[in-house]
C-alpha positions as CSV (number, residue, x, y, z in Angstrom):
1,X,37.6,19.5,-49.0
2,X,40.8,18.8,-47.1
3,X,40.5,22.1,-45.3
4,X,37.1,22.0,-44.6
5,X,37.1,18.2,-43.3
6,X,39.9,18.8,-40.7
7,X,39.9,22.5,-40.0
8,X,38.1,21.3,-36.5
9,X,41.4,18.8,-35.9
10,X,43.8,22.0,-36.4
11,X,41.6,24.2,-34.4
12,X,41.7,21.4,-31.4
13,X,45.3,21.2,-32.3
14,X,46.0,25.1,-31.3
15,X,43.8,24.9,-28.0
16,X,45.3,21.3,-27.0
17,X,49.1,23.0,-27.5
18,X,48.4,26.1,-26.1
19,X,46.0,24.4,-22.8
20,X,49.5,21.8,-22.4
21,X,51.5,25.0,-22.5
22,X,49.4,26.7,-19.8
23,X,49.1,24.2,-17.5
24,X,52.4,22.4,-17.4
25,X,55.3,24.9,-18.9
26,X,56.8,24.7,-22.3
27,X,57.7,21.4,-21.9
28,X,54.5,20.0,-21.6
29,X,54.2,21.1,-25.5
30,X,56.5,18.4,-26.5
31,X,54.9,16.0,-24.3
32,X,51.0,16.3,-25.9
33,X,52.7,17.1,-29.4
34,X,54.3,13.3,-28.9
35,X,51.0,11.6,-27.8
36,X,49.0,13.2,-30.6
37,X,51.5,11.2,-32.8
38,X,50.8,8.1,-30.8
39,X,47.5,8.4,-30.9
40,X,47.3,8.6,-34.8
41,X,50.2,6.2,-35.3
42,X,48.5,3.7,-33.2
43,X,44.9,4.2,-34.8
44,X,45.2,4.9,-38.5
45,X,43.2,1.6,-39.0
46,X,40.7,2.3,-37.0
47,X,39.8,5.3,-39.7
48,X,40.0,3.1,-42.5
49,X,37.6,0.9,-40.8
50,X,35.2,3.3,-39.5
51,X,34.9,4.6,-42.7
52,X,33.6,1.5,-43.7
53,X,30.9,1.7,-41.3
54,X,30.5,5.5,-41.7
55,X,29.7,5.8,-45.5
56,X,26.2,3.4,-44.3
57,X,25.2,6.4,-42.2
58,X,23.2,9.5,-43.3
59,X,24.3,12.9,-43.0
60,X,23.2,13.5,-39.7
61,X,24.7,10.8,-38.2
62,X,27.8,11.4,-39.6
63,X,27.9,14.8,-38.0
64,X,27.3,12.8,-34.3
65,X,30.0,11.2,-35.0
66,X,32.4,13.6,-35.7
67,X,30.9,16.1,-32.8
68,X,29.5,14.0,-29.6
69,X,31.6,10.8,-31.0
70,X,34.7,12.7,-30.2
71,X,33.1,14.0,-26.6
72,X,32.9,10.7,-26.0
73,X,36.1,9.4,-27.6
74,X,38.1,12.6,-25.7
75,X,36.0,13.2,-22.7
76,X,35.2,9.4,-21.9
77,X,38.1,7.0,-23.2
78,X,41.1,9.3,-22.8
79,X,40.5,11.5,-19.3
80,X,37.4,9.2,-17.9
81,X,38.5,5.7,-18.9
82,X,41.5,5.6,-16.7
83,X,40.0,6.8,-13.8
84,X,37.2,4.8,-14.1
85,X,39.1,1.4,-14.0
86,X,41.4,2.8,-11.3
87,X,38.2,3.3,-9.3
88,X,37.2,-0.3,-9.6
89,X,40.3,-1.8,-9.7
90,X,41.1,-0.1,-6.4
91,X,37.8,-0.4,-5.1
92,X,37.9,3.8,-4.8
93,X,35.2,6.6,-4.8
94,X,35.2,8.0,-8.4
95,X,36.5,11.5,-6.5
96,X,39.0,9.6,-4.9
97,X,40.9,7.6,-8.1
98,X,40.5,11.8,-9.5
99,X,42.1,13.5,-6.5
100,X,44.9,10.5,-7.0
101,X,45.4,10.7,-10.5
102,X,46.2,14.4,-9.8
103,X,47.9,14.3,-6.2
104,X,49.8,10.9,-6.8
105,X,50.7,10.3,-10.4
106,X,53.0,7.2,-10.2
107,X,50.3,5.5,-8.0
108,X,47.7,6.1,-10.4
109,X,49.8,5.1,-13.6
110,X,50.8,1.7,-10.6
111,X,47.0,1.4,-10.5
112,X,45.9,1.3,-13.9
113,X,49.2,-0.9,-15.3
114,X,48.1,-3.4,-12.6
115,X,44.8,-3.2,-14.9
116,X,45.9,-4.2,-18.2
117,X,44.8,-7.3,-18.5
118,X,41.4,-6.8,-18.0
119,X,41.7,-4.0,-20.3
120,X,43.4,-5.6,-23.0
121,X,41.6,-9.2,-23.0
122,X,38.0,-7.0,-23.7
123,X,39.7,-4.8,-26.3
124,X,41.5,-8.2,-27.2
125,X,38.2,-9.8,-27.8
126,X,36.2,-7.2,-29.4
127,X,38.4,-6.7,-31.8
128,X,39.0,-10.3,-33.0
129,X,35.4,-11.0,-33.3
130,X,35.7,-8.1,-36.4
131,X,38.8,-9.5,-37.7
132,X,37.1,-13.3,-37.4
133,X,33.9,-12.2,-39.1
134,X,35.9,-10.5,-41.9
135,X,37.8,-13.1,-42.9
136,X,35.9,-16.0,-42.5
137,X,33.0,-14.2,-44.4
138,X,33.5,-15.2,-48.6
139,X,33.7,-11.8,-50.5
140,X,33.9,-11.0,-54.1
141,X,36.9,-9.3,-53.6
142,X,39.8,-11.0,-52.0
143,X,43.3,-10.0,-51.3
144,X,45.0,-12.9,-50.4
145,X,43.9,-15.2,-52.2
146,X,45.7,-18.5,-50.9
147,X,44.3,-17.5,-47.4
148,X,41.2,-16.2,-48.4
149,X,39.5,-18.9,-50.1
150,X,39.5,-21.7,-47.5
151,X,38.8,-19.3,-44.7
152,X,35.8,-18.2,-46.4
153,X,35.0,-22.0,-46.9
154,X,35.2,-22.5,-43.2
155,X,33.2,-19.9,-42.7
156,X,30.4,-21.1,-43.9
157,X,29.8,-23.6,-40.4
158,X,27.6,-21.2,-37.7
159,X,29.4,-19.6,-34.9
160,X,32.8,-20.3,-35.8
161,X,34.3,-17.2,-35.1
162,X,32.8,-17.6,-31.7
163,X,34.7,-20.8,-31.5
164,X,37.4,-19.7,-32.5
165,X,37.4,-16.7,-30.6
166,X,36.7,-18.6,-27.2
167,X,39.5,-20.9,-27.7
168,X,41.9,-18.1,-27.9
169,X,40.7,-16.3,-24.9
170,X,41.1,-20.2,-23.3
171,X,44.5,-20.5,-23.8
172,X,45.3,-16.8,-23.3
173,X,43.8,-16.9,-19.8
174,X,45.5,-20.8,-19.0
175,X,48.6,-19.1,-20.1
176,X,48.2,-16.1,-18.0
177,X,47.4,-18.1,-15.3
178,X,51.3,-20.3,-15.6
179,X,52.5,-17.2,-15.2
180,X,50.6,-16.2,-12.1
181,X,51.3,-19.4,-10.4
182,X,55.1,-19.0,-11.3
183,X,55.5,-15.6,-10.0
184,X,53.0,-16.3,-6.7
185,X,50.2,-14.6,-4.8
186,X,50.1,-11.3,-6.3
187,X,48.5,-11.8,-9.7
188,X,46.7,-15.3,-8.6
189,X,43.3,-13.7,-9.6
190,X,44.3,-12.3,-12.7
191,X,43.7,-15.4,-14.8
192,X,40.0,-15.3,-14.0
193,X,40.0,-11.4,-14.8
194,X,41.4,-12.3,-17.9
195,X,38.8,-14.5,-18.5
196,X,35.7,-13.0,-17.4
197,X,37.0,-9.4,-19.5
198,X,37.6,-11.5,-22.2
199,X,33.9,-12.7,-22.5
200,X,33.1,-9.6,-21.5
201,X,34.0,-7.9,-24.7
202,X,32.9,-11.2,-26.8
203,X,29.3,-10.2,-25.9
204,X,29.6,-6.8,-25.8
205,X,30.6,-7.5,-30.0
206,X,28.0,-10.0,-30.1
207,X,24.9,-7.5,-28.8
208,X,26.1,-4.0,-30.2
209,X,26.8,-5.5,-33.5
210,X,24.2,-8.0,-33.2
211,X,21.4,-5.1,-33.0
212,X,23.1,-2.9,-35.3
213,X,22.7,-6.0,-38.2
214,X,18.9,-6.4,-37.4
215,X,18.1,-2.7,-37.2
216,X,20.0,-2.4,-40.8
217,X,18.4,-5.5,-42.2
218,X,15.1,-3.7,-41.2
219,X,15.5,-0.6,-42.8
220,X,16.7,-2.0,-45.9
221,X,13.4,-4.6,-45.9
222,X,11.7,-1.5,-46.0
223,X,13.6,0.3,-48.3
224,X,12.8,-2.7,-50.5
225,X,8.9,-2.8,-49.8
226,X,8.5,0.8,-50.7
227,X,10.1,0.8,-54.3
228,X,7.9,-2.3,-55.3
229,X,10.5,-5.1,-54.5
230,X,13.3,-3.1,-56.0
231,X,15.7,-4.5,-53.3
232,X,19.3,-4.1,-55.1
233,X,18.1,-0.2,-55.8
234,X,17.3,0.2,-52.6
235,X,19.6,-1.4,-50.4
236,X,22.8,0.9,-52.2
237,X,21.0,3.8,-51.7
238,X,20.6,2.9,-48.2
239,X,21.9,5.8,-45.4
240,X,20.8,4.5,-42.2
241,X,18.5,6.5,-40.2
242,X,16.5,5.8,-36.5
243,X,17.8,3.0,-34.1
244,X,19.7,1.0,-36.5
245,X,21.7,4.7,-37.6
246,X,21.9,4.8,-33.4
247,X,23.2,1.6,-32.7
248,X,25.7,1.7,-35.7
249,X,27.1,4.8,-34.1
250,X,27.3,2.8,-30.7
251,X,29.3,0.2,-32.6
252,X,31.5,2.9,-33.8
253,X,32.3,4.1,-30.2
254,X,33.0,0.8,-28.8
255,X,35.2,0.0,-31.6
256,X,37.1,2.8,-31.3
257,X,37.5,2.5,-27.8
258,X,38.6,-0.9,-28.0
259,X,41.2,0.9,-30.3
260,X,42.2,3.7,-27.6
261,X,43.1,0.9,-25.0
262,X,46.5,0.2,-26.4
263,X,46.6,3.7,-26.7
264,X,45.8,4.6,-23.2
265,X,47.9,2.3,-22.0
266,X,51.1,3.0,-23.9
267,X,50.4,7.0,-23.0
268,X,52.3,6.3,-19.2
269,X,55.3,5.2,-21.3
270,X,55.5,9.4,-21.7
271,X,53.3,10.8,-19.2
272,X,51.6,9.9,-16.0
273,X,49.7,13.4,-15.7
274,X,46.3,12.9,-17.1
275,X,45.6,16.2,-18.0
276,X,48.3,16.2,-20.6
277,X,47.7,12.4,-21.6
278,X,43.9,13.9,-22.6
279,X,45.2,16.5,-24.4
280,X,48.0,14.6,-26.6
281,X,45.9,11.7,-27.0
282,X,42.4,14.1,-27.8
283,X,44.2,15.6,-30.6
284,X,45.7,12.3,-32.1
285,X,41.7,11.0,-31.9
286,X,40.4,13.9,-33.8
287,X,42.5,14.1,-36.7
288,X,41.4,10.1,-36.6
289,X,38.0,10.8,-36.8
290,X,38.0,13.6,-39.2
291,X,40.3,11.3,-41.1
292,X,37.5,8.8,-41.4
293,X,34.9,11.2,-42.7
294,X,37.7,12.5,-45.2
295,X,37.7,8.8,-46.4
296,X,34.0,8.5,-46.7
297,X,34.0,11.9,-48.8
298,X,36.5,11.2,-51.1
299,X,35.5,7.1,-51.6
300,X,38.9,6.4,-50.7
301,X,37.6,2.8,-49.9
302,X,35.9,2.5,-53.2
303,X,38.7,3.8,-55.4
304,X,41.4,1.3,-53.2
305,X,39.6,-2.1,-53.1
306,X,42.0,-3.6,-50.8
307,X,42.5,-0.8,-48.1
308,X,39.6,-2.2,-45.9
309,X,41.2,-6.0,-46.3
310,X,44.5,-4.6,-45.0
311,X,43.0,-2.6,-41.9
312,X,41.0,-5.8,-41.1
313,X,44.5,-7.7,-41.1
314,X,45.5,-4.7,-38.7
315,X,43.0,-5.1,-36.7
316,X,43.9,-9.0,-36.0
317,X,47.3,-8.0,-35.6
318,X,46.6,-5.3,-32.7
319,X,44.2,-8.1,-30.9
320,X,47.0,-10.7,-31.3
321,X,49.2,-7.6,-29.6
322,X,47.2,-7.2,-26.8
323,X,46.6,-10.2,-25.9
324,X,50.0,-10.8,-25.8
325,X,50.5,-7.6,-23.5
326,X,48.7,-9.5,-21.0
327,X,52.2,-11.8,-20.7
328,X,54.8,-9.7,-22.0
329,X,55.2,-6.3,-23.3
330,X,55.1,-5.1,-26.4
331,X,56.4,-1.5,-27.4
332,X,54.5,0.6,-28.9
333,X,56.2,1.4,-31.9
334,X,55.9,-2.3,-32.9
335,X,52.4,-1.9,-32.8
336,X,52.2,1.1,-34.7
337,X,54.2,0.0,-37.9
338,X,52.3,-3.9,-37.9
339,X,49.4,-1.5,-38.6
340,X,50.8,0.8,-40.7
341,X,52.9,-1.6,-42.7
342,X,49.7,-4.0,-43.6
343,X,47.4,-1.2,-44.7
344,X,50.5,0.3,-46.5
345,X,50.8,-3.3,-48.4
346,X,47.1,-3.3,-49.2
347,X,47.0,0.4,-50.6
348,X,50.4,-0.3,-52.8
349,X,48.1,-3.7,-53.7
350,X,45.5,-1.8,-54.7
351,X,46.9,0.8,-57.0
352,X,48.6,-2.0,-58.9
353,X,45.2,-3.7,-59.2
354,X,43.5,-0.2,-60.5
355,X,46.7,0.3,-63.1
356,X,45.9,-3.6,-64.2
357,X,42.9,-3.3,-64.8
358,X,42.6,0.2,-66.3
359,X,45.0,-1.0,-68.7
């Protein structure tokens, strides 16, 4: 099973080192070796949450994912992305922001720096809309309990995440904007950027996984109609098919590219050459995503109740993170071990609970 789930990851593995080593010398090996780790360091909860979309999928549609998810997740977010926000940052021809990415690296990385905070107040955003709607929703199954409970409470009035979520993007931008004004002219727009990516990647939550919900809620009404009102049967032995299998999937890619940005971002902290940033950061995204179907395989989220509770706590954590970036800085290795500590804590949590109550 192991073999067979990431034997595409090693074989990506051997063609990203050996393409680094072509193009850019033996050093260059180091280099995409370093943001492979990154990447996977920096994205481990994104498996563990996409897994948790994943296992709702059919067959099918768990093969896109894993083969034109990770076009899209290589191809798009880690070579395209960046040149795309250059060219509208800069107000360039898409051929030019390529010809500079390759001609004048330290104006590109200049260009697309100047960019975070439109980058990381839609990634921001988009990823504390999941985190709000997870905790604020009452489960059967809590983690914390003390925090739990009257969060779920809460919950229960409409549109509070969106509040919530609004008011932090408020004050993010207001704060953004003291800064501006304290450091002068250059960055006197940015608040406003701030802002409009912000609500930018509110809606962007609020429609993908908007349509995803109905399209689900459909299928399973009619999963339920065709085994004679047998609606618990059917909705477990639901595998989404059609539109809402489609639009799951195109939940799946813009989560996961809300989860690249920090990603992205933190890659110039090793390389400005985009070739090599692909590479290192294509590999670390494919071992993620064939980590994800590995955990829908095994029922890795089934057997550890509170996994998916600590990757949602992740999740807030690396929104929190870069919306802070958009003031001050945050290394990347901070980032990485928030994430990897929380889901840590919940899968130690979780094996105690299965030894309790096996006993």
């Amino acid at each position: 099973m192991l073999w067979k789930t990431f034997r595409w990851a090693f074989a990506v593995t051997a063609v990203g080192l050996v393409g680094g080593v072509l193009y850019d010398g033996w050093a260059a090996l180091g280099i995409v070796a370093i943001l492979a780790v990154l990447e996977i360091s920096l994205s481990f909860d994104n498996a563990v949450i996409n897994a948790g979309i994943l296992k709702k999928l059919n067959a099918f549609w768990q093969r896109i994912f894993l083969t034109v998810g990770i076009l899209i997740a290589v191809f798009g977010m880690r070579l395209l992305f960046p040149v795309v926000i250059v060219s509208v940052s800069a107000r360039l021809a898409p051929q030019e922001a390529v010809h500079l990415a390759l001609t004048d690296k330290d104006r590109y990385q200049e260009l697309v720096t100047d960019a975070h905070p439109s980058i990381a107040a839609f990634g921001g955003m988009f990823l504390l809309m999941i985190f709000l709607d997870f905790i604020l929703e009452d489960r059967e199954t809590k983690w914390l309990g003390r925090v739990e409970r009257p969060l779920a409470r809460l919950g229960r009035i409409d549109m509070l995440s969106v509040c919530v979520a609004l008011v932090v993007l408020l004050v993010t931008s207001m704060t953004f904007a003291t800064q501006a004004h304290q450091h002068g002219g250059h960055h006197a727009d940015k608040a406003q950027t701030v802002l409009i990516s912000g609500v930018a990647g509110l809606v962007t939550y609020l429609v993908v996984h908007g349509l995803s919900g109905f399209f689900e809620s459909r299928l399973a009404g009619e999963e339920s109609d065709e085994e004679d009102g047998e609606a618990a049967g059917g909705r477990s032995g639901l595998a989404l098919a059609g539109r809402a299998a489609f639009f799951t999937f195109l939940y799946l890619e813009v989560l996961d590219a809300s989860f690249s940005f920090d990603g992205v971002i933190g890659a110039f902290a090793v390389t400005n050459d985009i070739v090599l940033m692909a590479l290192g950061l294509g590999i670390g995204a494919m071992y993620v995503r064939s980590l994800t179907v590995y955990l829908v395989r095994q029922g890795t989220l089934d057997d550890y109740v509170y996994l998916e509770h600590g990757a949602h706590y992740a999740i807030g954590a690396l929104a929190a993170v870069l919306l802070v970036s958009i003031r001050y800085e945050v290394n990347d290795i901070v980032t990485g071990l928030i994430g990897v500590t929380l889901i840590g804590a919940a899968f130690w949590s979780s094996v105690r609970y299965n030894r309790a109550t096996a006993g």
